[in-house]
DRENTORKOL-3810 file (N, C-alpha, C; in nm, 4 decimals):
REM DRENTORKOL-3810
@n.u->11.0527; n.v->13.6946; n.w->20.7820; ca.u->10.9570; ca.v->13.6277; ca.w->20.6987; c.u->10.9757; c.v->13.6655; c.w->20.5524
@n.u->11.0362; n.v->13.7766; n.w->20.5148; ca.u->11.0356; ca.v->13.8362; ca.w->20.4250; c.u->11.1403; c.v->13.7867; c.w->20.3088
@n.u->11.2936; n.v->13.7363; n.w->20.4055; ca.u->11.3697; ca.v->13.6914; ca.w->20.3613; c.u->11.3343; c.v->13.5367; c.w->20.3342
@n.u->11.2777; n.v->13.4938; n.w->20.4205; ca.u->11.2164; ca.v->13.3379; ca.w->20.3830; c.u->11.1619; c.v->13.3571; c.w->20.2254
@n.u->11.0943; n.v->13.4275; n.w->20.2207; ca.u->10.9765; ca.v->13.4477; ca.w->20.0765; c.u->11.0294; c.v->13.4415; c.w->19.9618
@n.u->11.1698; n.v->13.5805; n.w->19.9545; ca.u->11.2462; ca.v->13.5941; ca.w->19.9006; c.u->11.3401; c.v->13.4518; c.w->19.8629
@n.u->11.3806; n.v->13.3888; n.w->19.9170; ca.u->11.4094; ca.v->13.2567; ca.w->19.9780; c.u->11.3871; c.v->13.1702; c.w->19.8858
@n.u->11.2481; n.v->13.1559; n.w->19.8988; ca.u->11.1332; ca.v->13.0404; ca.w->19.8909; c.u->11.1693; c.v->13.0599; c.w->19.7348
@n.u->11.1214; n.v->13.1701; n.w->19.6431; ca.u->11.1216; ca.v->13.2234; ca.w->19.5333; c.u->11.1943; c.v->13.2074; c.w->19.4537
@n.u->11.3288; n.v->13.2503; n.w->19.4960; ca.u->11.4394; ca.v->13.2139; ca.w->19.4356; c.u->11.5116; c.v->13.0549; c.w->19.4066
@n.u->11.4844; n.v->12.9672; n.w->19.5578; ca.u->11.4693; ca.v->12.8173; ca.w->19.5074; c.u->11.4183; c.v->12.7983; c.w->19.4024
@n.u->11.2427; n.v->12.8283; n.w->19.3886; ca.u->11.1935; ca.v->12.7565; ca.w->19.2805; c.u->11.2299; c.v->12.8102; c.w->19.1612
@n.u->11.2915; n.v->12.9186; n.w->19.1357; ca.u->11.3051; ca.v->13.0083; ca.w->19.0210; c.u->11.4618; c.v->12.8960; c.w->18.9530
@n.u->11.5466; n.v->12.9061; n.w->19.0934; ca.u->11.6388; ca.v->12.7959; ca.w->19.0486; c.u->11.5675; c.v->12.6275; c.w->19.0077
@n.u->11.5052; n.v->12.5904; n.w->19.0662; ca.u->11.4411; ca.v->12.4586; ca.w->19.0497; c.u->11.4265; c.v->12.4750; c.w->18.8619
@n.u->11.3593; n.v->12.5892; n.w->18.8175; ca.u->11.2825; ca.v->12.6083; ca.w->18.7082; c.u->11.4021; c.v->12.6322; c.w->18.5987
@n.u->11.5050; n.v->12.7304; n.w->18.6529; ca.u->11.6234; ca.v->12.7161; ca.w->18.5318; c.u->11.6900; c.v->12.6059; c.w->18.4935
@n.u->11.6974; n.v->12.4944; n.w->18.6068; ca.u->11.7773; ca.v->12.4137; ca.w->18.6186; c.u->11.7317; c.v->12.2816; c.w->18.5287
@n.u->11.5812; n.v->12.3163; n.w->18.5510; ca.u->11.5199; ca.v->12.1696; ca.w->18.4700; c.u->11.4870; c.v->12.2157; c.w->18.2932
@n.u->11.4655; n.v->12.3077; n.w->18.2922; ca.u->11.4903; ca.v->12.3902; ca.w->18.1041; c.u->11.6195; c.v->12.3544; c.w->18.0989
@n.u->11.7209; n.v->12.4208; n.w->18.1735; ca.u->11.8309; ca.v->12.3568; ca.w->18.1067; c.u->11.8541; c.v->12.2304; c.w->18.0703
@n.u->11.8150; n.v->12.1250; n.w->18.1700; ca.u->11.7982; ca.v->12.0269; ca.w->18.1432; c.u->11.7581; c.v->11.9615; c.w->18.0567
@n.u->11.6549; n.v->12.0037; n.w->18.0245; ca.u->11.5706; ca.v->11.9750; ca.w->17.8968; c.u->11.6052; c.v->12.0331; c.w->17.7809
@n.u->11.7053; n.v->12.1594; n.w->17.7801; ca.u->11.7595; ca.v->12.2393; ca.w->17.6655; c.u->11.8746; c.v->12.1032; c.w->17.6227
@n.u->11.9688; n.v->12.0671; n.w->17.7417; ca.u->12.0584; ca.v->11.9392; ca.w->17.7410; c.u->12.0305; c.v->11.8349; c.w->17.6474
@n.u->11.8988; n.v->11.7924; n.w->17.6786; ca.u->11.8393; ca.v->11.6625; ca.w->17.6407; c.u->11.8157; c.v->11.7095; c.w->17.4859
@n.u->11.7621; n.v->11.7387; n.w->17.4367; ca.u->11.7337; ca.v->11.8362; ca.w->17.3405; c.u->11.8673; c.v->11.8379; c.w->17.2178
@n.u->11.9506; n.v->11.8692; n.w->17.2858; ca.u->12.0702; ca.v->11.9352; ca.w->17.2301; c.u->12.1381; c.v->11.7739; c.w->17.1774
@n.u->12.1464; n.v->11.7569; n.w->17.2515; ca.u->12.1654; ca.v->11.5797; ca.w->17.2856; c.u->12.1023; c.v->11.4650; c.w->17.2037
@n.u->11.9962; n.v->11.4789; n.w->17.1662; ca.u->11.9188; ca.v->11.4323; ca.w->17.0812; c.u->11.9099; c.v->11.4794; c.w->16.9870
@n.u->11.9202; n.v->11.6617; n.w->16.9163; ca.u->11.9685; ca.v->11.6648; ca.w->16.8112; c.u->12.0957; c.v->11.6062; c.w->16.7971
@n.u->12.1979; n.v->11.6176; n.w->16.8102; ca.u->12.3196; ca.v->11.5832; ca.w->16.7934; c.u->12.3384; c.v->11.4147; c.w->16.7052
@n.u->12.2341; n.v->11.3266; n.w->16.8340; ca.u->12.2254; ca.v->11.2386; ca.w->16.7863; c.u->12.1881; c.v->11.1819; c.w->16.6392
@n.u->12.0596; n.v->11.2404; n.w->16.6719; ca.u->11.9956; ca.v->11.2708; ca.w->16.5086; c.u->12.1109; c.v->11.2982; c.w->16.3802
@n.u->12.1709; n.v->11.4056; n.w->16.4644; ca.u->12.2940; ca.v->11.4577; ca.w->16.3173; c.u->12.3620; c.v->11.3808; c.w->16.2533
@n.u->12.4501; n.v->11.3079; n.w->16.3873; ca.u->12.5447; ca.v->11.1526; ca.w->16.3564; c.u->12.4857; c.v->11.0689; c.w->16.3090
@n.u->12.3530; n.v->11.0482; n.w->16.2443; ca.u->12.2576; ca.v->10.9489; ca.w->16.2074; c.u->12.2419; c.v->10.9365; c.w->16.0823
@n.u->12.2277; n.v->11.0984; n.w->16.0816; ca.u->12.1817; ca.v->11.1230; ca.w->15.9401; c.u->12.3195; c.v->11.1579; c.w->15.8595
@n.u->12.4310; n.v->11.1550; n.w->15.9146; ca.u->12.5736; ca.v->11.1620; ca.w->15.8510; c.u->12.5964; c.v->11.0649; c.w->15.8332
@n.u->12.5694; n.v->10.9715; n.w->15.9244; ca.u->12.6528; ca.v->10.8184; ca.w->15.8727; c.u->12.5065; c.v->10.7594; c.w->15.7763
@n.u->12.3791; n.v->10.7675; n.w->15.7338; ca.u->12.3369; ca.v->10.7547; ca.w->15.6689; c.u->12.3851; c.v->10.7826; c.w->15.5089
@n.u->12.4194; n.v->10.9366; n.w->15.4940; ca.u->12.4864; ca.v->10.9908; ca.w->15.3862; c.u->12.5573; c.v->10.9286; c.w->15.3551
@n.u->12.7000; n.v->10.9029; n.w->15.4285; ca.u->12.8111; ca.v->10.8657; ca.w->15.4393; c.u->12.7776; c.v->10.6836; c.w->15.3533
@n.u->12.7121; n.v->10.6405; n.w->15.3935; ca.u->12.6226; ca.v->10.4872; ca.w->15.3777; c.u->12.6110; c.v->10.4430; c.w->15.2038
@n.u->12.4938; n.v->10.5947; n.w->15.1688; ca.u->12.4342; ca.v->10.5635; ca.w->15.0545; c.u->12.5571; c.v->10.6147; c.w->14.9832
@n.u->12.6891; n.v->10.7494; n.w->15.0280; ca.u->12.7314; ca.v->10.7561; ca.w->14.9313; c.u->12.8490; c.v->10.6413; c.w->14.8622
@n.u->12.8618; n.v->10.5640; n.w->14.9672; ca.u->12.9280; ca.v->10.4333; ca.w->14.9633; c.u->12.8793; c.v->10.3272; c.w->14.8680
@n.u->12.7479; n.v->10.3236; n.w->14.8719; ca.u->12.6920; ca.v->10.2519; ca.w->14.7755; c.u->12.6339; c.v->10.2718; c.w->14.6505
@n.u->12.6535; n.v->10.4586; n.w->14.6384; ca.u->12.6679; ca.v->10.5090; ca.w->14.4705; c.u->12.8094; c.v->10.4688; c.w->14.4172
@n.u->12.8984; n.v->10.4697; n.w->14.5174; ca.u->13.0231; ca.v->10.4532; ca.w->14.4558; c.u->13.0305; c.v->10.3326; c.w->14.4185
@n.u->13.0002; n.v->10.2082; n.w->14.5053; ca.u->13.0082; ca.v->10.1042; ca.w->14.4337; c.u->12.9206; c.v->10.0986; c.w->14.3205
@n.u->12.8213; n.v->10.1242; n.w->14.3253; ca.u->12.7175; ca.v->10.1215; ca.w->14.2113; c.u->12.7946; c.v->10.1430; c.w->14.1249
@n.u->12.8684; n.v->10.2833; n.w->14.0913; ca.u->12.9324; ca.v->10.3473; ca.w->13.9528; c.u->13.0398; c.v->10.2258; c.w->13.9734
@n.u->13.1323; n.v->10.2276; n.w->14.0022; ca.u->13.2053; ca.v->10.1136; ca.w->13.9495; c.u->13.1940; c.v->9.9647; c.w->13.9183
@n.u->13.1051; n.v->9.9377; n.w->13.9925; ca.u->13.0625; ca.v->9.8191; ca.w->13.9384; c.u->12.9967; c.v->9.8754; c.w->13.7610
@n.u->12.9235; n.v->9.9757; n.w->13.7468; ca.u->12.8771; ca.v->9.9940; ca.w->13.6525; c.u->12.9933; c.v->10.0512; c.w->13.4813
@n.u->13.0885; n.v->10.0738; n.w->13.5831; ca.u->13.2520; ca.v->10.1422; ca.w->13.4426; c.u->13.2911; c.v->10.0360; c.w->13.4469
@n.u->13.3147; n.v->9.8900; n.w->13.5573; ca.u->13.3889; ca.v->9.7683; ca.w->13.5130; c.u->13.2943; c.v->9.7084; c.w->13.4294
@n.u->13.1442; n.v->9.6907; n.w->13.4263; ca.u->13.0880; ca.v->9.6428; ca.w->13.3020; c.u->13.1031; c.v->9.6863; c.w->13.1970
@n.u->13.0996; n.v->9.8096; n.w->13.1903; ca.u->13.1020; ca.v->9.8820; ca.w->13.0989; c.u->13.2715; c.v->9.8754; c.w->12.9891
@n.u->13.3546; n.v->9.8561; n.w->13.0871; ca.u->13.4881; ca.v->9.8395; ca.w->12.9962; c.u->13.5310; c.v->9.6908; c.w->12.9373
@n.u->13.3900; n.v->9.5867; n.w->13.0447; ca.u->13.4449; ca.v->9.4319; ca.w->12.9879; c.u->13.3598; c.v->9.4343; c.w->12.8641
@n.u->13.2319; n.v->9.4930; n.w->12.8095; ca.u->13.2043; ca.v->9.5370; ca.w->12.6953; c.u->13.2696; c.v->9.6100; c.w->12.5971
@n.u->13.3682; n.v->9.6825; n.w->12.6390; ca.u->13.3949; ca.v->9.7280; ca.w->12.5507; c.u->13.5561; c.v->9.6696; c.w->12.4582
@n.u->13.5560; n.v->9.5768; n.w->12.6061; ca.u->13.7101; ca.v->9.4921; ca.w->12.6057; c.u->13.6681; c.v->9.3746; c.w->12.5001
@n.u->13.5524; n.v->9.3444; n.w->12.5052; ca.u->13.4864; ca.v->9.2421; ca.w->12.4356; c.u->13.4528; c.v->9.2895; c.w->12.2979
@n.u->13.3871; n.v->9.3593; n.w->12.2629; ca.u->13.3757; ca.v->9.4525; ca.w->12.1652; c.u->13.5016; c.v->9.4981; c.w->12.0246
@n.u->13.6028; n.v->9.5481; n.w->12.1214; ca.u->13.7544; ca.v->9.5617; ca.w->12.0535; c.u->13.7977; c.v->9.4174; c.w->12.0115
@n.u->13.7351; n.v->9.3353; n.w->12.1111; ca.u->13.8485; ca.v->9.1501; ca.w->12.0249; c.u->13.8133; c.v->9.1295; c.w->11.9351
@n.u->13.6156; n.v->9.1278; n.w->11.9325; ca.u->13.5153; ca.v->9.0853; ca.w->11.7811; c.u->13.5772; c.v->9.1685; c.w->11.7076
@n.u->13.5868; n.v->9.3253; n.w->11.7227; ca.u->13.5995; ca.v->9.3765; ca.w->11.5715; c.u->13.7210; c.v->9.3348; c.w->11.5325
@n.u->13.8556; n.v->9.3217; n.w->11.5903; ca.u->14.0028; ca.v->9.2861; ca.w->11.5702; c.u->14.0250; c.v->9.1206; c.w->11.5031
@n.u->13.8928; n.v->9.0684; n.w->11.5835; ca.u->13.8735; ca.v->8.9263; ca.w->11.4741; c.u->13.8408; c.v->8.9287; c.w->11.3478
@n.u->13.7163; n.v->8.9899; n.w->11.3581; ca.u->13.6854; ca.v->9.0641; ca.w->11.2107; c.u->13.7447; c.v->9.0920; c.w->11.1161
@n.u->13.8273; n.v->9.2108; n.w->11.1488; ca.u->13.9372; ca.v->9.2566; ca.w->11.0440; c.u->14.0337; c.v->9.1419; c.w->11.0313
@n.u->14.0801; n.v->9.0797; n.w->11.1529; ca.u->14.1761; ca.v->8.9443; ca.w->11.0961; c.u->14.1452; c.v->8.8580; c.w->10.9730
@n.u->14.0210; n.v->8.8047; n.w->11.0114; ca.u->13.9364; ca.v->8.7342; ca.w->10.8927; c.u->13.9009; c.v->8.8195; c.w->10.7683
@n.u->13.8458; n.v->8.9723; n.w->10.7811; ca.u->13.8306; ca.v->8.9536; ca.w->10.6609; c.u->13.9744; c.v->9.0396; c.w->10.5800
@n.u->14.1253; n.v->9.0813; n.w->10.6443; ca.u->14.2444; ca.v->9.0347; ca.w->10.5859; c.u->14.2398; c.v->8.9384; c.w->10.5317
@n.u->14.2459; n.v->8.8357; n.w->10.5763; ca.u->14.3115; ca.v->8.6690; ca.w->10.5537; c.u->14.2056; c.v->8.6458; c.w->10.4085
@n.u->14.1032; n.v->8.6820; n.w->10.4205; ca.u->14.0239; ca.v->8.6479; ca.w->10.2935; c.u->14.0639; c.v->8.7697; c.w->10.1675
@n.u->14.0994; n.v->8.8345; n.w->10.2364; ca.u->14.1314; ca.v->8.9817; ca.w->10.1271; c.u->14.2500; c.v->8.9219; c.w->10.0635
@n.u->14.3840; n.v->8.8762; n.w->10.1481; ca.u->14.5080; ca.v->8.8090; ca.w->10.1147; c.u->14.5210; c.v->8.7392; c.w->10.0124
@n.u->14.3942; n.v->8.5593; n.w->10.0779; ca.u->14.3581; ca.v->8.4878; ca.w->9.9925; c.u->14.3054; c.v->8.5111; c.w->9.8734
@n.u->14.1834; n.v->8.5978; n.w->9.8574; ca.u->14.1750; ca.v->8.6282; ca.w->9.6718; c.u->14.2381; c.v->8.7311; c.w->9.6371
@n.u->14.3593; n.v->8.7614; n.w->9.7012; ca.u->14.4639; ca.v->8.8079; ca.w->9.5469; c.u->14.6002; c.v->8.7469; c.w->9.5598
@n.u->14.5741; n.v->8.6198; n.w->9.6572; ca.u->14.6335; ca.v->8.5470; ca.w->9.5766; c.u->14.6132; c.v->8.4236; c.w->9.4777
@n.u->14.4954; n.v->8.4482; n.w->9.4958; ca.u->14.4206; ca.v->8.3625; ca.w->9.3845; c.u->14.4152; c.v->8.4343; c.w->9.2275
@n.u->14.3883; n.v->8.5450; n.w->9.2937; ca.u->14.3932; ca.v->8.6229; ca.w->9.1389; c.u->14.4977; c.v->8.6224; c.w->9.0604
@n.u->14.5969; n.v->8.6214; n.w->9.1309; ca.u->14.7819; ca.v->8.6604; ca.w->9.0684; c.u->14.7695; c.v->8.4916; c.w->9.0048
@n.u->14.7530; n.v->8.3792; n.w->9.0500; ca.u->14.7504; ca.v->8.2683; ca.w->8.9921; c.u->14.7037; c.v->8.2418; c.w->8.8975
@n.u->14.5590; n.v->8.3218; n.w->8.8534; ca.u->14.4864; ca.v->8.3125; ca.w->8.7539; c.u->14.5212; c.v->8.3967; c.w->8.6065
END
């Protein structure tokens, strides 16, 4: 009877490790999940800072691409007018 008890005891003691572990499993498992979630989240937004910044340096250089033509017009024109009155002057 004694060994039955002993027996009996030790089943449920196994029953009891077996389902914590289980649940340690599940657990483990579901963090994990969580982790890969929140990595490919990261992974996500940092994808879309990057585009952000470049989309934001290609504006930024067609301004400045734009910028360099006006002033290079500028100086063209006001050459060509600098040119023109002295050679108006030398005529005079």
């Amino acid at each position: 009877m004694r060994k039955f008890v002993i027996a009996s005891v030790a089943a449920v003691a196994a029953l009891g490790l077996s389902a914590c572990s289980e649940q340690t499993q599940d657990a483990a498992g579901e963090t994990a999940d969580s982790m890969a979630e929140d990595a490919s989240n990261a992974a996500d937004a940092t994808g879309e800072a990057v585009g952000d910044a470049a989309n934001a340096t290609g504006e930024a250089v067609d301004g400045a691409v734009d910028a360099t033509a006006e002033a290079a017009d500028n100086a063209a024109d006001a050459t060509g007018k600098a040119v023109e009155d002295a050679g108006k002057a030398m005529q005079d």
